[in-house]
C-alpha positions, 0 to 999 in steps of 0.5 A: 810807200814810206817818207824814205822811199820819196826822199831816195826817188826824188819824189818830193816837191816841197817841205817845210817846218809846219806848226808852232814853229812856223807861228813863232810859238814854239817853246822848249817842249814843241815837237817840229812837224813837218809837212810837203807835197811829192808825186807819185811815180808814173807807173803808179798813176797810170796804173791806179795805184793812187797814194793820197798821203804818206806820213811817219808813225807819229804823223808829225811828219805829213807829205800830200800827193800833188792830186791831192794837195790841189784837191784841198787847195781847190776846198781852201783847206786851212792846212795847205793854205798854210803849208803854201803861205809857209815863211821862207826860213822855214822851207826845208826844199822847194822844187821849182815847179811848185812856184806856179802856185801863187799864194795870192790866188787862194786869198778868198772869202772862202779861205777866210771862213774855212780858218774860222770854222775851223776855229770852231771846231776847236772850241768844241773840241776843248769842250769834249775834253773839258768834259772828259776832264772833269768826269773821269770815269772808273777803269772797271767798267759796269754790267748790264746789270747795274742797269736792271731795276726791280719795279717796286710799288711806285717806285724802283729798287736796283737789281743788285740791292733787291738780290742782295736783300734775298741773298739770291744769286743772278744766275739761279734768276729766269727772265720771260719777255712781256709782249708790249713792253720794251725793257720789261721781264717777269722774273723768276727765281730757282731757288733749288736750282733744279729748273736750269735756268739761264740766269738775267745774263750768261756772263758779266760782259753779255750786252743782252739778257737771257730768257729761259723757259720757265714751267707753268706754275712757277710763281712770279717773284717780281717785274724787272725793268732793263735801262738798254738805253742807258748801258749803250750810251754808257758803254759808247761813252766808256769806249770813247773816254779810255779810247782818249786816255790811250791816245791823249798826249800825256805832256799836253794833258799834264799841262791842262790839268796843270792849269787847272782850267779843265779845258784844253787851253793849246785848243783854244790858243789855235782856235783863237789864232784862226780866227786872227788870220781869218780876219786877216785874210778879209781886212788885209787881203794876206795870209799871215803865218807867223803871228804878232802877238807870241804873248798872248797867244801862249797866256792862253795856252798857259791857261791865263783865261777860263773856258768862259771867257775865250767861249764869248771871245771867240764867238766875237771874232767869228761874228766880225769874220761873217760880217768883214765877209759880207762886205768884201771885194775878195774872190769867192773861192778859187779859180778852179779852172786854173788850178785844174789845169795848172795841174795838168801842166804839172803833171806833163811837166814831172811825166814828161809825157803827153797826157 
């Protein structure tokens, strides 16, 4: 089902421009997003053919199934309690029904400490970016073989400069395994290549080594030590690093490095601002969407402060969320009994049916 065909049936209960927009943080290079509630078809719900979410290809438009929408709103996700609480300028369309939903019956402790955590979940975010940044990784990527050691005396020597000191090539080398021994080989070497052995890998992107069978006389040439380990940590990081180069958004990472902190500073600006509204929730018993303080918000985004200082910084916004919690009169959570049943008589109400 695509975001079209819930505009030509009808479908859609509500949408609203989402975002920085809805902050009043937009600039001259913000995307609009948009977000909304639609439900499915009664034929669809009856006949187990559920559709959760529908969203373009660039997921900067989002529309939740009514079910769905419930089931966050039931968790206090910070995303629908902000589509929910979204200012009336910005509602693009809003189907009556919707009004059953008071935005006053979300305004929890949960709701406040699920905007602050989060809030720290970008900060963490930032930080695997900042690492990324600042490790940059070379496009060619290395071989189990960069990860082999000839045992030297009480030392090692990498396998490539042991080979190259011999002029010998990998693929005349025959490995035999040494029982109780993890990641250690008896090497041999073929150097009239009449022996057949299979070399220390088959090809330069095997993730093992080969054995071969080796005669019983042959000489030993040297132990070698195999760092597994290490070369599947490597290649978990090496996928995950250009996994990140190709989805990265090339405008957001130009103005990190731009700003030379090394972190990303858009995360830290939310991270920030979530944990505003998270006191906003427990101190003024309200959901603010769009936020007073434009300027600061967007000196962070602009880099303004170092990953350091905005670390500490939100660290003592989220102790003040903990301790405004503790003292608080709000509900806990929301009630689940209403919103299950206001769910039900939504749905009666769509179907127009008896469920």
């Amino acid at each position: 089902m695509t975001i079209d065909e819930l505009r030509k049936n009808g479908l859609i209960l509500f949408e609203a421009v989402v975002g920085s927009r809805t902050y009043g943080l937009a600039t001259a290079s913000s995307d609009t997003d948009i977000k909304g509630v639609f439900y499915l078809p009664l034929e669809y719900y009856l006949g187990g053919q559920y559709i959760a979410q529908v969203a373009n290809a660039s997921n900067d438009e989002v529309y939740y199934e009514l079910g769905r929408f419930v089931e966050l709103l039931s968790k206090s996700n910070p995303t629908v309690l902000e589509l929910l609480a979204c200012p009336a300028d910005c509602i693009v369309y809003q189907d009556p029904i919707m009004d059953q939903f008071k935005m006053q019956d979300f305004i929890t402790r949960e709701a406040a400490m699920t905007f602050a955590q989060y809030a720290m979940v970008q900060v963490r975010k930032a930080k695997g970016l900042n690492k990324k940044i600042n490790n940059p990784m070379d496009r060619e990527r290395k071989s189990l073989l960069d990860f082999c050691f000839i045992i030297a005396g009480h030392g090692s020597l990498p396998l490539s400069a042991w080979l190259s000191q011999r002029q010998w090539k990998q693929e005349d080398c025959g490995l035999a395994k040494i029982e109780h021994a993890k990641g250690m080989y008896a090497l041999y070497y073929d150097q009239a290549q009449t022996l057949g052995y299979k070399g220390i890998v088959a090809t330069l992107e095997s993730n093992e080594v080969s054995y071969s069978s080796i005669p019983k006389d042959e000489t030993l040439c040297a132990y070698l030590f195999v760092n597994h380990e290490a070369y599947s940590s490597y290649c978990k990081t090496y996928n995950e690093y250009f996994s990140w180069v190709s989805k990265r958004n090339e405008a957001r990472f130009e103005g990190t490095m731009n700003h030379g902190q090394g972190y990303d500073a858009k995360n830290m600006m939310h991270t920030v601002r979530l944990l505003q509204q998270a006191k906003e929730i427990l101190s003024k018993s309200a959901l603010q969407i769009q936020r007073p303080n434009r300027e600061e918000l967007l000196r962070i985004k602009n880099g303004a402060y170092s990953y350091d200082e905005l670390f500490v910084w939100s660290q003592k916004l989220f102790q003040e969320v903990q301790e405004l919690s503790l003292h608080s009169l709000l509900p806990v959570a929301p009630d689940q009994d209403k919103l299950r049943q206001q769910l039900v008589d939504m749905r009666k109400q769509l179907y127009h049916v008896r469920l």
